[in-house]
N, C-alpha and C positions, 0 to 999 in steps of 0.2 A: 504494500500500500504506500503511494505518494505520501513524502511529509510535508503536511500542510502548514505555508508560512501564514501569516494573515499577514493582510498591506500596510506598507510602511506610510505614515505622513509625516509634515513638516516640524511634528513638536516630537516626533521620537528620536531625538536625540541619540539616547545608547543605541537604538536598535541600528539607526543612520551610521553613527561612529563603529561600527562591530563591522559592518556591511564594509564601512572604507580600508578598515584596516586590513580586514582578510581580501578586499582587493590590491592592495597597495605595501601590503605587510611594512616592512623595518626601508621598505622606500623615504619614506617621509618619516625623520626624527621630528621631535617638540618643535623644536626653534624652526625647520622645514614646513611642518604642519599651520605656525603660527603666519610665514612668508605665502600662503597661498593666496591667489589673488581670490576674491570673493566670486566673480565670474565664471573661472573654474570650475570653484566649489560645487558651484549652482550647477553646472554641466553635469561635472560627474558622481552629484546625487541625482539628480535626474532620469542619469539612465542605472540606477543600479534597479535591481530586480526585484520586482512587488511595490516599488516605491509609488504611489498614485499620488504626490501631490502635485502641483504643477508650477510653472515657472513665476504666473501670478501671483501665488498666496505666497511663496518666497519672501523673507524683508531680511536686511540685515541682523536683525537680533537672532533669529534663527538661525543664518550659518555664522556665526559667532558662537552661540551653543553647541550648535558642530563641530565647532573647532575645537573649543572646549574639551567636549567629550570626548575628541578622537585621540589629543592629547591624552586625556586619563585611560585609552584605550590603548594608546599605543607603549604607555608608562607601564602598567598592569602587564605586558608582554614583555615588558624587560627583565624582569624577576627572575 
């Protein structure tokens, strides 16, 4: 049986920063992750998989939360 994700939005922080990392693994350190242009960002949450939110409901405090989280996402894998 398929493992069912349910859909990602714009306020799931962890769930968004988990999805980056294990796309992007030990690519992006802290101070790397903190250097991303927001533009970016916004791309490539965009297309990661199950994500339904959309480019509109987007605002900067959101991928600053993102960033945030990916940080303590990317920290938590250094251990």
């Amino acid at each position: 049986m398929a493992h069912f994700e349910p859909p990602i939005h714009w306020n799931d922080y962890e769930d968004i920063a988990l999805k980056l990392y294990e796309k992007f693994g030990d690519d992006f350190s802290e101070s790397k992750i903190y250097r991303i242009r927001f533009t970016d960002l916004l791309e490539w949450v965009l297309t990661l998989p199950n994500f339904t939110g959309t480019r509109e409901e987007s605002n900067e405090g959101h991928l600053e939360m993102i960033q945030s989280a990916w940080v303590y996402e990317w920290r938590d894998n250094q251990k």
